[in-house]
C-alpha positions as CSV (number, residue, x, y, z in Angstrom):
1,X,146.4,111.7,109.6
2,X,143.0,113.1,110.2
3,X,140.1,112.0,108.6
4,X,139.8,113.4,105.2
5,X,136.6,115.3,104.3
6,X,134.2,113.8,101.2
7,X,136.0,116.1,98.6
8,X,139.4,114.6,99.0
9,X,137.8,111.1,99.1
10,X,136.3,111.6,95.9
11,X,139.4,112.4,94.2
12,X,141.8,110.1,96.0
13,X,140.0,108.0,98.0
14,X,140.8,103.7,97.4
15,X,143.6,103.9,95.7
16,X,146.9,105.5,96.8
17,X,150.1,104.7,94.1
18,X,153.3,104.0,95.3
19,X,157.2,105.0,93.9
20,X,156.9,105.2,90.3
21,X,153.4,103.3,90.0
22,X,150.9,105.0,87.6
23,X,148.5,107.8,88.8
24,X,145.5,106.4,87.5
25,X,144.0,103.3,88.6
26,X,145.5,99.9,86.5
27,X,142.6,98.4,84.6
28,X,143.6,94.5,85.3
29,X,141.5,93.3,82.2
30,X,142.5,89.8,82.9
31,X,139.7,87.3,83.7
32,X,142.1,85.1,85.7
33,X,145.3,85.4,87.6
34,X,148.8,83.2,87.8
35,X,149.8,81.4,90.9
36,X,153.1,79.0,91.2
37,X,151.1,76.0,93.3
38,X,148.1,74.9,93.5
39,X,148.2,75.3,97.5
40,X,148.6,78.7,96.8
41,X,145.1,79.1,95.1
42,X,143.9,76.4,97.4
43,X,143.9,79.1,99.9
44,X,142.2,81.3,98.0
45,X,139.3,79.3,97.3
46,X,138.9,77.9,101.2
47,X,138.9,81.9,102.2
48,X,142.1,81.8,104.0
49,X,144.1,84.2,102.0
50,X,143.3,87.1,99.9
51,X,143.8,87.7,96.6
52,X,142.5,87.1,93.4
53,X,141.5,83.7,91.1
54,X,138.3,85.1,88.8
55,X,137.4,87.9,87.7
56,X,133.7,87.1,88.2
57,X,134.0,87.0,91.9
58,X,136.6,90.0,92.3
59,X,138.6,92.2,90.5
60,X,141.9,93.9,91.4
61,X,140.0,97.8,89.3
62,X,136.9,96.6,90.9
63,X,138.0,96.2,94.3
64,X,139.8,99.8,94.4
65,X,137.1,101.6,92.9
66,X,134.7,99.7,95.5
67,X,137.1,100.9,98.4
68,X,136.8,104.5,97.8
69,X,132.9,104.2,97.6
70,X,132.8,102.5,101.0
71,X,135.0,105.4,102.2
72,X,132.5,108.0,100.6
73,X,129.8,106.2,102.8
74,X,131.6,105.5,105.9
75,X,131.5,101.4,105.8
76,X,133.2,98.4,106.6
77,X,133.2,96.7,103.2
78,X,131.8,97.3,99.8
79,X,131.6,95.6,96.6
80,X,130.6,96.4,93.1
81,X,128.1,94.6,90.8
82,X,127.2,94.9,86.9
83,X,123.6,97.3,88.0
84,X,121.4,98.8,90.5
85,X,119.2,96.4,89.9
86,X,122.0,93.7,90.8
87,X,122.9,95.7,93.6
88,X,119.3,95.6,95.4
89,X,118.7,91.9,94.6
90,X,122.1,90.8,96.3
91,X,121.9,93.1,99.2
92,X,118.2,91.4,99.9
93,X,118.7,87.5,98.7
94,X,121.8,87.9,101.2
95,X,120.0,88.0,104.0
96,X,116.0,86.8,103.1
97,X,115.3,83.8,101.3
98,X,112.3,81.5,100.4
99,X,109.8,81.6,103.3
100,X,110.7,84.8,104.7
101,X,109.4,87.9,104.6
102,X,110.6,92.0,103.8
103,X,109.3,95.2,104.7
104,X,109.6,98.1,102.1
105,X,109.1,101.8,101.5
106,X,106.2,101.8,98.6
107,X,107.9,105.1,97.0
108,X,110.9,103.3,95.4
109,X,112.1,103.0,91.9
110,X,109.6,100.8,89.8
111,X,112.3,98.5,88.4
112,X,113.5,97.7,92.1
113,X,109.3,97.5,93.0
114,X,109.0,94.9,90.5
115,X,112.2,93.2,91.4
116,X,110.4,92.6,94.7
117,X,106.3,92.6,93.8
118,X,107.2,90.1,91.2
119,X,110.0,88.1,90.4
120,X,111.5,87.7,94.3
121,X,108.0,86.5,95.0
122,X,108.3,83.9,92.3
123,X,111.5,82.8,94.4
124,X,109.1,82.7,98.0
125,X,110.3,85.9,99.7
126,X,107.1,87.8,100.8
127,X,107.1,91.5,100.6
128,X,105.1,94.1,102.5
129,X,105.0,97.7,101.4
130,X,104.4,100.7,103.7
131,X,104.0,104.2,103.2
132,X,107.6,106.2,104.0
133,X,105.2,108.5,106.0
134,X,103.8,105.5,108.1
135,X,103.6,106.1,111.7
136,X,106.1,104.0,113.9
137,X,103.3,102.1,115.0
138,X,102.1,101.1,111.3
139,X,105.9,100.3,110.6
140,X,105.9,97.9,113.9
141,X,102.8,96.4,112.5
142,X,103.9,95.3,109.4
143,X,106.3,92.9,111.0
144,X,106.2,89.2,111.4
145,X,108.1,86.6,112.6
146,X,110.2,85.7,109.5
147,X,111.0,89.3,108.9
148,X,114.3,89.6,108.0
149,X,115.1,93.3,106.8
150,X,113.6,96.7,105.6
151,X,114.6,98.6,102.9
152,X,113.8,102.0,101.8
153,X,115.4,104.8,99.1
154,X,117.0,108.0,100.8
155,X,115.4,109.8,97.8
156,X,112.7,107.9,96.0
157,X,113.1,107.9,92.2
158,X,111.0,109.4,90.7
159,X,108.7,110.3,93.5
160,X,111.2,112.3,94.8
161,X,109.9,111.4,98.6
162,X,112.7,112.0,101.6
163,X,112.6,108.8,104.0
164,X,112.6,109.3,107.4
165,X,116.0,107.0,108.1
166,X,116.2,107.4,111.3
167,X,112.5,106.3,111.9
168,X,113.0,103.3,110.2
169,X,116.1,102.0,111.6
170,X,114.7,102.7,114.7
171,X,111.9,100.0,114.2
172,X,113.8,97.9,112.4
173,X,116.7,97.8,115.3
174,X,113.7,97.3,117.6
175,X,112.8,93.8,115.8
176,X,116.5,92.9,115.1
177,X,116.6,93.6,111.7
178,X,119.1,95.4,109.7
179,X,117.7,98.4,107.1
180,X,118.8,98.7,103.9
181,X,119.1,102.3,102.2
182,X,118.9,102.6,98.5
183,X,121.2,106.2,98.3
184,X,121.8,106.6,94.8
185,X,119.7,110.0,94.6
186,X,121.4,112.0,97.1
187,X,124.6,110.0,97.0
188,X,127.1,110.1,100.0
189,X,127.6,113.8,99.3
190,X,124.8,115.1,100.3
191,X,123.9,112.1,102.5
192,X,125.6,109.4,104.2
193,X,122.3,106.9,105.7
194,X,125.4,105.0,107.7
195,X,125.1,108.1,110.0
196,X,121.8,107.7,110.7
197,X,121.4,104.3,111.3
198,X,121.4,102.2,107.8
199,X,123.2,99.0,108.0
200,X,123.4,98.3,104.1
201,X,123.3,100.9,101.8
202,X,123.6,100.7,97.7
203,X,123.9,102.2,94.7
204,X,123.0,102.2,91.3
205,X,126.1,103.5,90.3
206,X,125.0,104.3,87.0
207,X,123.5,107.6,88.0
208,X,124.8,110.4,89.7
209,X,128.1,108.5,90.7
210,X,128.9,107.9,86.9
211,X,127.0,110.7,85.9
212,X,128.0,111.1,82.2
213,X,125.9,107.9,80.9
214,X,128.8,106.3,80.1
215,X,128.6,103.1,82.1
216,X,126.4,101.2,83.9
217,X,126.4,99.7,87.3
218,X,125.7,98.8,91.4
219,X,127.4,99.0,94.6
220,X,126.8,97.7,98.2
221,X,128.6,98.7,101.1
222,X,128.1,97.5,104.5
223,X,128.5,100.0,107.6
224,X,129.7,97.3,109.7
225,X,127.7,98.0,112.3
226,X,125.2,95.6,112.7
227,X,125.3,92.3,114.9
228,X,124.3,89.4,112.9
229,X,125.2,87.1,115.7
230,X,122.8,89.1,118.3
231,X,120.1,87.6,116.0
232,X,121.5,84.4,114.8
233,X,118.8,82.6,114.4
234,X,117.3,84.9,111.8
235,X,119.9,85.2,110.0
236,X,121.7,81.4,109.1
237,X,123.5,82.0,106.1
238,X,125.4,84.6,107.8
239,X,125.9,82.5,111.3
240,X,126.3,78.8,110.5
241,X,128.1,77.1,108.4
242,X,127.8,77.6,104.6
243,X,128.2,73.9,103.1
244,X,128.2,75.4,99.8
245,X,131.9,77.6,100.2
246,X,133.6,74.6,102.7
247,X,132.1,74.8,105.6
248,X,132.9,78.5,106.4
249,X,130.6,80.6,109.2
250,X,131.2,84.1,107.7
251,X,130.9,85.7,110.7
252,X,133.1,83.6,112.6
253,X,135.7,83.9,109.9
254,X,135.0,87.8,109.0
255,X,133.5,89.6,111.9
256,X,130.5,91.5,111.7
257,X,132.8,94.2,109.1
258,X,133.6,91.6,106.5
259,X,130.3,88.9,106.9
260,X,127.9,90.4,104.7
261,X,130.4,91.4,101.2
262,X,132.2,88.1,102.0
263,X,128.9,86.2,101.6
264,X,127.8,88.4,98.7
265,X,130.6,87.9,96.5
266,X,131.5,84.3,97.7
267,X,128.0,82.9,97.5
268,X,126.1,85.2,95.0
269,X,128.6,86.6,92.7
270,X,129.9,83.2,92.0
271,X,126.0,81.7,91.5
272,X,125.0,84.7,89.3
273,X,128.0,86.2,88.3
274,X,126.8,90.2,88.0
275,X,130.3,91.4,88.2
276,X,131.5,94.9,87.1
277,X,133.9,95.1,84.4
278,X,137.2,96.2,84.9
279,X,136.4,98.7,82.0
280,X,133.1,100.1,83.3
281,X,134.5,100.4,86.9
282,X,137.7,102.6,85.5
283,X,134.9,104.8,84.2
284,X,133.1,105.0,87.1
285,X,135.9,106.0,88.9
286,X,136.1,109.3,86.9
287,X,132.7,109.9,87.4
288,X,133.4,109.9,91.3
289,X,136.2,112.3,91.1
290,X,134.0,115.0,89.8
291,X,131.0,113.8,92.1
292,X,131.3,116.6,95.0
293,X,131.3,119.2,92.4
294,X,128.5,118.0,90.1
295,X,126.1,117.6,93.1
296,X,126.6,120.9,94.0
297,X,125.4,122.3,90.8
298,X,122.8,119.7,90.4
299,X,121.2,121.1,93.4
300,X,121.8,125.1,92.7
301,X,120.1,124.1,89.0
302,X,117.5,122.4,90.2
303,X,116.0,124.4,92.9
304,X,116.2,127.8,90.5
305,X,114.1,125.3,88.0
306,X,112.0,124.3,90.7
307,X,111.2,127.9,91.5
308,X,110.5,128.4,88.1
309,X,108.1,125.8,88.1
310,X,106.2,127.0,90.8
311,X,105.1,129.9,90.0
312,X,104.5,128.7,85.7
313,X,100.5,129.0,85.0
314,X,101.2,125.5,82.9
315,X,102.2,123.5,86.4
316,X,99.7,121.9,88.5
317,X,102.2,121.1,91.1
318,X,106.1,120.9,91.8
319,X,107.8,118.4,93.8
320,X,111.0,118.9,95.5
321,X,112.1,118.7,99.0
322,X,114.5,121.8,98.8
323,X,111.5,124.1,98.2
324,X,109.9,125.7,101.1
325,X,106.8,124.7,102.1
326,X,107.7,121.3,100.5
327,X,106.0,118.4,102.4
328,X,109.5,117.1,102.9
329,X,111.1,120.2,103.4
330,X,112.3,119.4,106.9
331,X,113.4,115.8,106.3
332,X,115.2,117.1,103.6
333,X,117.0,120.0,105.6
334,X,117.3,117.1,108.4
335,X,119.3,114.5,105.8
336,X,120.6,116.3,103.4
337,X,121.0,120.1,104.4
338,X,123.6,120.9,101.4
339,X,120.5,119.5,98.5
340,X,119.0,116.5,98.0
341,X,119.5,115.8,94.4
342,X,118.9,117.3,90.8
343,X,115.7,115.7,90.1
344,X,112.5,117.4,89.7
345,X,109.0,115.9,89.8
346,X,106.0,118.3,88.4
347,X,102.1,117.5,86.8
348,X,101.5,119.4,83.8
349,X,98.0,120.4,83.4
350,X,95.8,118.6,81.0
351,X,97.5,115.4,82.1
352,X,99.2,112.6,80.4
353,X,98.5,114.1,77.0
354,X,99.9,117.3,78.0
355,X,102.7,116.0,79.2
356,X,103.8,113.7,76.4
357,X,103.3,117.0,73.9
358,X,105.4,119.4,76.5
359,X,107.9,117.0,76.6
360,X,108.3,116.8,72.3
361,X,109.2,120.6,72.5
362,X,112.2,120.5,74.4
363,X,115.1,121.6,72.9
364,X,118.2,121.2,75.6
365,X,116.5,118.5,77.3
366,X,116.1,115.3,76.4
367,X,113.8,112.3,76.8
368,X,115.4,109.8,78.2
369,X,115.0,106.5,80.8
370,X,118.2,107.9,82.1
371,X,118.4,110.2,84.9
372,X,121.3,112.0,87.1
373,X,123.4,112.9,84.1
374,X,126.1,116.1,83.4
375,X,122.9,116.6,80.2
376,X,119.7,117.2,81.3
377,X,116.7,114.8,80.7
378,X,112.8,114.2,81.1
379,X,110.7,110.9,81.1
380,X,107.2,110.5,81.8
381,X,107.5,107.2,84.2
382,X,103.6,106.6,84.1
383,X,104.3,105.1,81.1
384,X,107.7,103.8,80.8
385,X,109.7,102.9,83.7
386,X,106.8,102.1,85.8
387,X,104.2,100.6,82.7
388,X,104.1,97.6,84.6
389,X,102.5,99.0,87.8
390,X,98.7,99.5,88.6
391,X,97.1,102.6,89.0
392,X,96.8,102.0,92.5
393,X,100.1,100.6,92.9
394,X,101.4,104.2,91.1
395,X,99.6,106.2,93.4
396,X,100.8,104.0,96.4
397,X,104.8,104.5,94.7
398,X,104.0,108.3,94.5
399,X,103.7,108.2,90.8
400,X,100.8,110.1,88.8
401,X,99.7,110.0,85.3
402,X,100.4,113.7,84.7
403,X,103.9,113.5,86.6
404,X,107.6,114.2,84.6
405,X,110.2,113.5,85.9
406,X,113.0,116.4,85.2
407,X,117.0,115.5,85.7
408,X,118.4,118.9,85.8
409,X,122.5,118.5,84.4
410,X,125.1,120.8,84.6
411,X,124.2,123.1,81.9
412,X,123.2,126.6,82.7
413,X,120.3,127.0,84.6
414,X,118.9,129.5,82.7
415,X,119.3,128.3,79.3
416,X,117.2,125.0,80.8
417,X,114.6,127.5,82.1
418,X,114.0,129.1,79.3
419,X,113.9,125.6,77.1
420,X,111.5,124.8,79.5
421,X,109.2,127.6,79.1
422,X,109.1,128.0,75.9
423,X,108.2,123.9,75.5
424,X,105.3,124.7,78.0
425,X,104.3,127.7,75.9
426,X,104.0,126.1,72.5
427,X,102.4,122.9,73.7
428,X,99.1,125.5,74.3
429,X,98.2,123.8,77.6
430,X,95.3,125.2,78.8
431,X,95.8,126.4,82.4
């Protein structure tokens, strides 16, 4: 059979029912599961058969739900994990560790900027932060001998900056590191980072992928592509023996396809245990069966609004990389030619003030923390998600007092435009 395009994936990919079976994926809401000997389970836990023991490490709804998003991105091996947040800390603690250092994009989501500014510098991993628009000469320069991986966002949330993946994997490859893609803005619709040269890519599935708000949640997936054993010595937990799981050399045991999930969800899930329900990964599932469709209109709505933004007397400035003459334009037509995502970035003049009141006039829209939702919402991330950063460290993550940050949903475009317009209007911003 040939391969089957994204569309089909996202309605039938990872699970396929046999004779009689049910349609829908079982939910296996069971924490543990019944074997006849203790050999039997013996196995399990040495690695040496598959199957399932604890729901904390793996999940039968889990796992199939995880095998049609690492079909949606091309890879080798996924897993799924209670949050974004979750999702980013494995992927990176997999690989660095205390003493070793990380490059990273400086327009990413504030939560994950903190994650590594803050509390996985409290646990001795050393992070460096580059502009996406470095030079490939500044990229190269930020390396050191302990670097052990870049990471970067396809779509930076909420600067809504394109990354240059191919540029960056380029460098990384050249130093014998693997680059990790956050993709949850443009999601494997609109662009699959495997394809350009990502090694690790995740999710926070509780945006776009869910996209009703419903549940929240991460995923990693591994392209399989990448030789840890080329560069052994940077990367022992992979490549020698892990005394903590018996003895077992993941690579040796899993190939360079299975190493990295193996490791993730044999050595981290069971330490930290931020597993996905068997509930919240049925949901998610439903989300992803609609996905192809919603990102379609989430694009078409958000460029008309984007438009409409432009040319408004009340906007200082519009960002989004499917407008012409967008700074990004061309990485965007490069990565995702079919629309990045559904999220708009614009100032409002007379700054934060101005902003907080346009934002108490909207009708349709909603202020939320969420984004990438079927309903559209707004939040002004100067002063929620990203409270805890600088000034300078906002400028440097693309984020300005005066910015909102606008999810267009689903709705019609013009009822949104015309919520948003009359918001602007009545807030009497001076232009």
């Amino acid at each position: 059979m040939k391969k089957q395009a994204i569309e089909t994936l996202c309605v039938q990919g990872g699970y396929c029912p046999g004779n009689g079976e049910p349609r829908q994926i079982p939910i296996i809401q069971s924490t543990t599961f019944k074997y006849d000997t203790s050999e039997d389970m013996g196995k399990l836990f040495d690695l040496e058969a598959s199957g399932y023991f604890y729901s904390r490490l793996q999940n039968p709804t889990c796992d199939t739900v995880a095998a049609k998003i690492c079909a949606l991105e091309g890879g080798s091996a996924a897993m799924l994990t209670s949050s974004g947040q979750a999702a980013n800390f494995f992927a990176v603690f997999n690989i660095a560790s205390c003493g070793d250092h990380v490059i990273s994009s400086s327009a990413i989501y504030g939560g994950t900027y903190n994650l590594f500014a803050v509390t996985m510098k409290k646990m001795g991993i050393d992070f460096t932060f580059v502009s996406p628009d470095c030079t490939e000469e500044e990229l190269q320069a930020a390396f050191r001998p302990n670097t052990k991986l870049v990471f970067g966002e396809t779509v930076a949330n909420p600067a809504i900056k394109v990354l240059d993946i191919e540029k960056f994997a380029k460098v990384a490859h050249r130093n014998g590191v693997p680059l990790i893609i956050d993709n949850t803005f443009a999601t494997p619709v609109n662009c699959r980072p495997f394809e350009w040269g990502a090694d690790i890519v995740t999710h926070s599935t509780t945006k776009y992928m869910d996209g009703h708000g419903a549940t929240v949640g991460g995923a990693i997936i591994d392209s399989g592509k990448f030789d840890w054993t080329k560069h052994a010595d940077k990367f022992p937990g992979l490549c020698t023996p892990d005394e903590s799981y018996h003895g077992v050399t993941y690579t040796e045991r899993f190939g360079i396809g299975g190493a990295f999930i193996t490791k993730a969800t044999a050595q981290l899930m069971r330490d930290f245990g931020c597993i996905q329900s068997p509930h919240d990964a049925f949901l998610l599932n439903l989300g992803l069966e609609s996905l192809h469709v919603r990102m379609q209109r989430h694009c078409e709505t958000a460029l008309k609004v984007a438009r409409f933004l432009e040319s408004n007397e009340h906007i200082s400035w519009v960002k989004y990389p499917d407008l012409p003459g967008s700074e990004d334009y061309e990485l965007a037509k490069k990565y995702c030619p079919d629309g990045t995502c559904g999220v708009v970035s614009f100032g409002v003049k007379g700054g934060r003030k101005a902003a907080e009141e346009f934002m108490k006039g909207l009708k349709i829209v909603a202020i939320e923390t969420h984004v990438a939702d079927a309903r559209s919402c707004c939040l002004h991330p100067a002063s929620s998600t990203h409270r805890q950063l600088t000034d300078k460290e906002l400028v440097d993550a693309g984020v300005s007092p005066d910015l909102v940050r606008l999810s267009c949903g689903i709705e019609n475009s013009q009822d949104l435009i015309d919520d948003i317009k009359q918001a602007l209007d009545n807030a009497c911003i001076d232009a």
